[in-house]
C-alpha positions as CSV (number, residue, x, y, z in Angstrom):
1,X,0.0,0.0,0.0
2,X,1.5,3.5,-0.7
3,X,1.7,6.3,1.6
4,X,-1.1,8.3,0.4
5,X,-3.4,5.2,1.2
6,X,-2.3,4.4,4.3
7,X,-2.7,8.9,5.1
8,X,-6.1,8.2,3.9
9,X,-7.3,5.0,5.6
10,X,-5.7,6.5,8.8
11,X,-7.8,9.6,8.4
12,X,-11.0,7.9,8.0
13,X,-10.2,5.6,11.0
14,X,-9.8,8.7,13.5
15,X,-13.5,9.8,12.2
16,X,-15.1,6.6,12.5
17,X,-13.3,6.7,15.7
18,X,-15.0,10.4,16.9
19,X,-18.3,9.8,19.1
20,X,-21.2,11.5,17.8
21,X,-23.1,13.6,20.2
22,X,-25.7,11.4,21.5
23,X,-27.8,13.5,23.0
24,X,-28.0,16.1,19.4
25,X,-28.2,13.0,17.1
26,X,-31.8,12.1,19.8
27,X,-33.4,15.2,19.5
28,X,-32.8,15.5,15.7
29,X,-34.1,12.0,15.7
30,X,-37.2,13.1,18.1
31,X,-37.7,16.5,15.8
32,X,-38.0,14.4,12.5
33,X,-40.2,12.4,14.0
34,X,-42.3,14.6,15.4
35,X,-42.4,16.8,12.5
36,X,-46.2,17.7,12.1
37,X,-46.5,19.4,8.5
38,X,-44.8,17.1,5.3
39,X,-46.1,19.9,3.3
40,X,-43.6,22.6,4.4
41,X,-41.1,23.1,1.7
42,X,-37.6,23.3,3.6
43,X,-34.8,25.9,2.9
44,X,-31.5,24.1,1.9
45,X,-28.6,26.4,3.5
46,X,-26.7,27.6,0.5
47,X,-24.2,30.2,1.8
48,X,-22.5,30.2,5.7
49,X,-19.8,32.8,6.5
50,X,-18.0,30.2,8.9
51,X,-17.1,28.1,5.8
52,X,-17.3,29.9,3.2
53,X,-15.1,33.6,3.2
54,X,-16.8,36.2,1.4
55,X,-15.3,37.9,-1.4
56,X,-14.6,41.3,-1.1
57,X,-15.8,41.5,3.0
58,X,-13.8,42.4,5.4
59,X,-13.9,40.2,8.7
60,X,-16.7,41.6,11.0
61,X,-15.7,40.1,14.4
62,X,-18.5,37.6,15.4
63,X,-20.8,38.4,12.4
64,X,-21.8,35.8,10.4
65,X,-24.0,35.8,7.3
66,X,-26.4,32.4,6.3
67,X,-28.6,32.2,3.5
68,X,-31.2,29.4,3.1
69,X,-32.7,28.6,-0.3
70,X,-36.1,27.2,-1.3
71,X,-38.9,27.3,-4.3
72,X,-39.1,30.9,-3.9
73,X,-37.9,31.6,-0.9
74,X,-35.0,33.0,0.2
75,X,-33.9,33.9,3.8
76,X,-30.4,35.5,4.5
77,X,-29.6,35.9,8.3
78,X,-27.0,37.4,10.3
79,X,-25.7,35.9,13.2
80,X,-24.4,39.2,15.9
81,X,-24.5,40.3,19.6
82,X,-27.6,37.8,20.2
83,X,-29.9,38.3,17.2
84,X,-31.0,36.8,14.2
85,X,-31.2,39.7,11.7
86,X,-32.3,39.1,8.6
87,X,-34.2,39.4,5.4
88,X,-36.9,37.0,4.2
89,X,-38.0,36.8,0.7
90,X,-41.0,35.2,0.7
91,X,-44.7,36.2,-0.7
92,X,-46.6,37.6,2.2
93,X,-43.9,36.7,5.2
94,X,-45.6,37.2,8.4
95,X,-43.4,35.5,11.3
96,X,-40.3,34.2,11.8
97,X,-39.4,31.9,14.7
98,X,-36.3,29.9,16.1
99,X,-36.8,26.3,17.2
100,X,-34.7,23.6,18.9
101,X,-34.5,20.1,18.3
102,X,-37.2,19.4,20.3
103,X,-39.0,21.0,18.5
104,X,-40.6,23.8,20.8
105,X,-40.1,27.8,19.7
106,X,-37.3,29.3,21.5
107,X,-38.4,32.7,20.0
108,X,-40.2,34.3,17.5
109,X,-40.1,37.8,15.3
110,X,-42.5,39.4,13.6
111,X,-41.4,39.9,9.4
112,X,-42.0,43.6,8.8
113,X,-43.5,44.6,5.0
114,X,-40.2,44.4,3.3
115,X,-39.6,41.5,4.8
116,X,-36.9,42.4,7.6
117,X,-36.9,40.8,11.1
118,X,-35.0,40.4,14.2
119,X,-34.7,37.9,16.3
120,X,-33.6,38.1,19.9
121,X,-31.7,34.7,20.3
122,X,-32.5,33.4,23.9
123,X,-29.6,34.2,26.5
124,X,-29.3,30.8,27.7
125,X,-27.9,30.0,24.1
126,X,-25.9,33.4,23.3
127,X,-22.6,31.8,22.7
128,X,-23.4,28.2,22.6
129,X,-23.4,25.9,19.3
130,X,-27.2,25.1,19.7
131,X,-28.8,23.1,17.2
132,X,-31.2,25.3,16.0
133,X,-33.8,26.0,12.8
134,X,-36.2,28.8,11.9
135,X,-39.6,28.8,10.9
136,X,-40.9,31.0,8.4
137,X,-45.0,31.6,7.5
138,X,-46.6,33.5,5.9
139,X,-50.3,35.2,5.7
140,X,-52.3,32.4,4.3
141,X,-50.2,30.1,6.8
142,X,-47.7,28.0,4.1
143,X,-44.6,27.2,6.1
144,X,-40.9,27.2,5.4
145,X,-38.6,25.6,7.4
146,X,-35.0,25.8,7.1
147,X,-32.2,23.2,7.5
148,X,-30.9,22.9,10.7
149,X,-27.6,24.7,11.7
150,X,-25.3,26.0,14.5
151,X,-25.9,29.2,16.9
């Protein structure tokens, strides 16, 4: 076996080896489950600041810009000082919320007429890599959910 094999086979035995999070992989498990509305369309996330640099940004301490992508839909956020800022692009947005993986609403903004919101992000996760997803409606009640991802 050459070099580069053995580098790879060692690599994926040290992430076979990692232990996933037991108690996130659960409540993800217990959120699909329990998910309530099959017709939702969910947002894929198709832009995140922490992976992704930004051409022609300059780093802006602990900002960091999301976008999530649907039929239609499109809502960018920006994570900073404990909010959820953002823009939705949706027909009619009305509300916004943030929810766990159990599924419960942590918080909830309302989506202003050009579609703007802020969140307040609950203090007992400011700083923590919660789990998280948001919930978007609109007036005549259609639902988009986004993928989940990281405070």
């Amino acid at each position: 076996m050459n070099p580069e094999d053995e580098a790879l086979l060692a690599e994926l035995a040290a992430a076979l080896a990692e232990e996933p999070d037991a108690a996130d992989v659960a409540a993800v498990g217990e959120a699909v489950w329990a998910w309530h509305d099959p017709d939702a369309a969910l947002a894929a996330l198709t832009m995140d600041s922490a992976t992704e640099p930004l051409a022609g940004v300059r780093s802006a301490g602990g900002l960091r810009l999301l976008r999530f992508d649907a039929d239609g839909v499109t809502i960018d956020v920006e994570l900073i000082e404990g909010h959820l800022r953002g823009l939705a692009i949706a027909p009619h947005a009305r509300t916004i919320d943030l929810h766990g993986p159990d599924g419960a609403p942590l918080a909830s903004a309302e989506v202003d007429a050009t579609g703007w919101f802020d969140l307040a992000v609950p203090t007992d996760l400011r700083g923590r890599a919660a789990l998280v997803r948001l919930r978007l409606s609109d007036a005549a009640d259609a639902v988009t959910w986004t993928a989940w991802f990281r405070l």
